[in-house]
C-alpha positions in Angstrom: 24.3 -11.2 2.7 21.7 -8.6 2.5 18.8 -8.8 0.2 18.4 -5.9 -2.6 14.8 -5.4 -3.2 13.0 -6.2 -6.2 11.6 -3.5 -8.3 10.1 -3.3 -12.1 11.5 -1.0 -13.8 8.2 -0.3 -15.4 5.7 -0.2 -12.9 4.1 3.2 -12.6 2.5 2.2 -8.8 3.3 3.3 -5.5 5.7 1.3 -3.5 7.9 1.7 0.3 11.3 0.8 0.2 13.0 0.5 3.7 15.2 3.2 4.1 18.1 1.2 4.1 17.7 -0.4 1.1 17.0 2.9 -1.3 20.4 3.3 -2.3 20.6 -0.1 -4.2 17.2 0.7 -5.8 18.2 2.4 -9.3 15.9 5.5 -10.8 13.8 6.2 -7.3 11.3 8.9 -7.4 10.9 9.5 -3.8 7.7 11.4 -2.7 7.6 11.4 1.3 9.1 9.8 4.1 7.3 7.7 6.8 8.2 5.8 10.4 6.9 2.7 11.8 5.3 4.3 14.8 5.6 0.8 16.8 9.7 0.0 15.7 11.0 3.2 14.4 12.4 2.2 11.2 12.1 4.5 8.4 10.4 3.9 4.9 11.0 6.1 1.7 7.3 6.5 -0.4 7.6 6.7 -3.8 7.8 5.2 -7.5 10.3 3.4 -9.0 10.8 4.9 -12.0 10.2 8.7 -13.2 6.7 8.6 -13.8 5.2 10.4 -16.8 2.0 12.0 -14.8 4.3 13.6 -12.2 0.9 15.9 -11.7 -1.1 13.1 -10.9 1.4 11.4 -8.3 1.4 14.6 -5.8 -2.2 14.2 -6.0 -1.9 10.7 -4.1 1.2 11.2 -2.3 -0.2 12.4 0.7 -2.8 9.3 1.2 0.6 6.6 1.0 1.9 7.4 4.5 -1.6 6.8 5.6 -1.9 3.2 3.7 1.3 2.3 4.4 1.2 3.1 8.4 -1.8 0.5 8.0 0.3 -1.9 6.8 3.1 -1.7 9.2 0.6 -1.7 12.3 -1.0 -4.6 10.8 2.8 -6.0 10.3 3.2 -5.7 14.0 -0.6 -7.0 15.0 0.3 -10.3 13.2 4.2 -10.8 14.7 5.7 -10.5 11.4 8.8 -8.9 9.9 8.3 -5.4 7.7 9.3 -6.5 4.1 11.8 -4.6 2.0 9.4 -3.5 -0.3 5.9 -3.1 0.6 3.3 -2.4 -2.6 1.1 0.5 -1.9 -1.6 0.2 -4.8 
């Protein structure tokens, strides 16, 4: 049985979603793409739900892939499994 991530509906923050898993998240708004440099697997960067400050999300896209390849080195440092959903506030 494969887990579906859990997502609010309501949150307006950042969040990575394992690519694999974006299809059973409802009302994505995807913003960039990123790779685990040490395992290869593939993250979509985004919110999930349409955000109302679409202006001020492009604005912070582009520092996400750099938070979130912190977190997947650091993932790797301590042995541990990549989650489904990693929050990126």
């Amino acid at each position: 049985m494969i887990a579906t991530p859990a997502v609010d509906k309501d949150c307006d923050y950042p969040v990575a979603i394992r690519e694999k898993d974006l299809l059973r998240v409802p009302s994505f708004t995807l913003e960039a793409h990123a790779l685990c440099t040490m395992c290869g697997e593939r993250f979509g960067i985004g919110y999930p739900r349409t955000s109302k400050h679409e202006t001020e999300l492009t604005f912070g896209a582009a520092e996400l892939p750099r938070k979130l390849t912190e977190i997947l080195a650091k993932d790797h440092r301590q042995v541990r499994q990549h989650k489904h959903l990693i929050d990126l506030r």
